[in-house]
Steps between C-alpha positions, in 0.01 A plus 500: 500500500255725239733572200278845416524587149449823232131537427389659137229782588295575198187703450259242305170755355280244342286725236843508316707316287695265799895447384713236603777617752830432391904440608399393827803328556571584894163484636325181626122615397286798391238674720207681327292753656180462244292757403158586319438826411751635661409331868732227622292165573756316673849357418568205286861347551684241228839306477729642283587271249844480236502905620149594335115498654280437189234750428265179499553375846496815647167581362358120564607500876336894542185382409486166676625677770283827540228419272205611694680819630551614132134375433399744749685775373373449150143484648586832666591683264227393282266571711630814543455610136206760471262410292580124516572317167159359403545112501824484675669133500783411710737460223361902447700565867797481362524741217325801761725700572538621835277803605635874489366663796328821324443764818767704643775332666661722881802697471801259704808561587759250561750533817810321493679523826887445506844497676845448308370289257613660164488212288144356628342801470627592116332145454209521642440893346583395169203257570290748621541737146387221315134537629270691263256645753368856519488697763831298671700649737860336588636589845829419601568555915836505625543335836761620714754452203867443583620639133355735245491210250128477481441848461732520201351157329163721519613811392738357211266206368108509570409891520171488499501282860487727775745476736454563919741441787379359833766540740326326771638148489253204472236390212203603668665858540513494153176335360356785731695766314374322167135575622590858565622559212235352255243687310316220349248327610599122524884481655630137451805370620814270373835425598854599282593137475160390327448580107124532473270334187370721231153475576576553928327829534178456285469191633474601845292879429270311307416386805499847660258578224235267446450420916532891683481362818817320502748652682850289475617265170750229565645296206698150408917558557666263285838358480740722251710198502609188680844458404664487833429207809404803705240612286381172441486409848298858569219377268498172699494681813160614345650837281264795469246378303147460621289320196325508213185625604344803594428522860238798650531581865354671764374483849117414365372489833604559869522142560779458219676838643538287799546102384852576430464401115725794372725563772768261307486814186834340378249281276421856336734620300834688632685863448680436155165475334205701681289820435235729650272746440695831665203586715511184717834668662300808591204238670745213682841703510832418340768197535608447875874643485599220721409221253704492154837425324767762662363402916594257736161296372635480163147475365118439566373835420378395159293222736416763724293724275330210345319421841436875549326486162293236612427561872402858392200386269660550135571208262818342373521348179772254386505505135740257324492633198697829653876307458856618614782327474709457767930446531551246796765515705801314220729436829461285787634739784216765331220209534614446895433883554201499324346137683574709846382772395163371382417343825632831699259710261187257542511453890587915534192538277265213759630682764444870407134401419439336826645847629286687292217303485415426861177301427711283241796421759316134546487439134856575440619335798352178371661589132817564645529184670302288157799615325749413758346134537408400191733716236838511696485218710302254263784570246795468764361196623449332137854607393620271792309246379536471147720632195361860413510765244549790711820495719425468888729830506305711326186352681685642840585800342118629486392323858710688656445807292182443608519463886721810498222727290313615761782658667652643238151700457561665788790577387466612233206754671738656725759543143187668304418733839866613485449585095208680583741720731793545318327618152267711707771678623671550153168642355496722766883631413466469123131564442556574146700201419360231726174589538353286250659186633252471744155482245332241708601496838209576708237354261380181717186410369266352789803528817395168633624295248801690351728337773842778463340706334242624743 
């Protein structure tokens, strides 16, 4: 049986002074996420031993480990330096410092969508008022909220957020409420139980800035900590992560809009770290109210609107050096939901876009059944065979999550039609009061591909 124990999570920045990490005494090693300049290069893990990690190992094994990535960071931010240093060496690289982007950077404001979640949220808002970024805007949206607890945490303890309620239960109700309400012109999205990095949102409008016709910024989601067997097991599973490098995507061509190459958009980033440029909502429409947290799918939309991006003609960037930092799931019973609901999520998203996306119904048909094959089965079938890592349970758990999605789309259609209804009604009894829950409803972008929302 896997004895799973305590990993150490440290943030390792290698232009600094590295220090040894001490009284170590209950976990079995120490797991690095290294940086240079500010942008992770990878992770760098290390034994724990008599309760310390010496400064000098942790440093040795970084740069055996990731020395090329760091060289290429060093050569890119030297490069970057205008005018370049006249005679630069290598050993130059590393006393540059990293380049200060000198034109303006896009105004942004930051949605955080919630339910009942007090203590998450005070987290991940204290992170947020650590960012030094001008103009920011912080937007907190209520969903469907059981208590007046979050509106008090607001009101009592972060002021300056602003502070909506979205009565219409589900997330992608209330990422579309975020887009109504936002003035600025990138809107970026992260979840209450992630704390994001320092550098998160000039890390990502830098992008914005330098490259206008990006349209959608994605970024690395990182561990908070792996003290827990669920949470460990969730970053075996594969976590949230998606690498170390910066990945640039679009549909080049008509021949990639059709190959398939993008349909999987799971390898893209996903909804606790992810931001757009404002007027790509008003061009492709909003988030299908049928996908999301809060619905029978219990996810996908995030996957969703990545694939719009792309099958519309705009460009996605993944940029790892945008970091959040995410709380998994600490108990097991929470990591059993969350397995299911992953595979419920992905196969309501594969469906909806075969739906949507008539001339795609092939391609996703063939994805649909890669990923039963080869990702469900091929793991059921090698946990039969051999000792594994991930327990067969939890392997079940998101099969059958999975062969249920597509149904549960439907669904959850027929839930977001009766929504529609019932708050259309209100607005038309309360028309001062209610009216403005309803911001986005008919805004649909291109009908064909909007699925519920046409």
């Amino acid at each position: 049986m896997q004895l799973f124990h305590p990993l150490k999570l440290v943030d390792l920045e290698l232009s600094n002074p590295v220090q040894s990490v001490e009284n170590l005494g209950q976990y079995f090693a120490v797991k690095a996420l290294v940086r240079m300049h500010g942008t992770p290069v990878g992770y760098t893990e290390l034994g724990v031993t008599n309760g310390r990690c010496s400064s000098r190992e942790l440093c040795k094994e970084s740069l055996e480990k990731h020395s090329w990535a760091i060289m290429q960071r060093l050569l890119y931010d030297g490069l970057a330096q205008s005018p370049l240093p006249e005679g630069m060496t290598l050993s130059d690289l590393t006393q540059i410092k990293p380049p200060v982007w000198k034109n303006s950077f896009p105004s942004v404001t930051v949605a955080v969508c919630t339910r009942d979640r007090v203590e998450d949220l005070r987290r991940c808002l204290s992170a947020l008022c650590q960012i030094d970024y001008t103009p920011l805007e912080i937007l907190v949206v209520d969903n469907a909220p059981a208590t007046e607890d979050t509106l008090r945490l607001v009101k009592n303890e972060f002021k300056h957020v602003k502070y909506v309620r979205e009565s219409r239960p589900g997330l992608s109700w209330a990422r579309n409420r975020a887009i109504a309400e936002a003035q600025s012109e990138i809107i970026a999205f992260t979840d209450d139980d992630v704390q994001v990095d320092v550098g998160w949102v000039e890390a990502f409008t830098q992008v914005f800035a330098e490259n206008s016709g990006i349209m959608a910024v994605t970024g690395l989601v990182v561990p908070l900590e792996l003290e827990t067997k669920s949470q460990i097991l969730f970053e075996l599973h594969g976590g949230q992560g998606r690498g170390f490098h910066r990945k640039w995507l679009n549909f080049s061509s008509e021949t990639s809009r059709k190959n398939g190459k993008y349909h999987g958009t799971g390898e893209l980033g996903c909804g606790a770290n992810m931001a757009f440029r404002r007027k790509l909502f008003e061009q492709i429409g909003d988030f299908d109210v049928s996908l999301g947290a809060g619905t029978v799918t219990e996810g996908g939309e995030d996957l969703d609107m990545f694939f719009r991006v792309l099958h519309e003609g705009y460009s996605l960037v993944y940029e790892p050096g945008s970091v959040v930092f995410h709380r998994h799931r600490r108990d097991y019973s929470d990591l059993r939901k969350q397995i299911k609901a992953n595979g419920i999520g992905l196969a309501a998203y594969h469906f909806r876009s075969a739906l949507s996306y008539q001339e795609h119904w092939f391609s996703f048909f063939k994805l649909h059944v890669w990923w039963l094959m080869k990702w469900h089965a091929g793991r059921l079938i090698l946990s039969l065979t051999r000792p594994c890592h991930f327990p067969r349970e939890l392997i079940l758990k998101e099969l059958w999550g999975y062969l249920i999605g597509p149904f549960r789309y439907l669904k959850a259609r027929r839930h977001a039609a009766q929504i529609r209804r019932q708050f259309a009604e209100q607005a038309k009894l309360h028309p001062k009061t209610n009216g403005k829950v309803l911001p986005n409803e008919n805004k649909a972008g291109n009908g064909k591909h909007i699925g519920i929302s046409r």
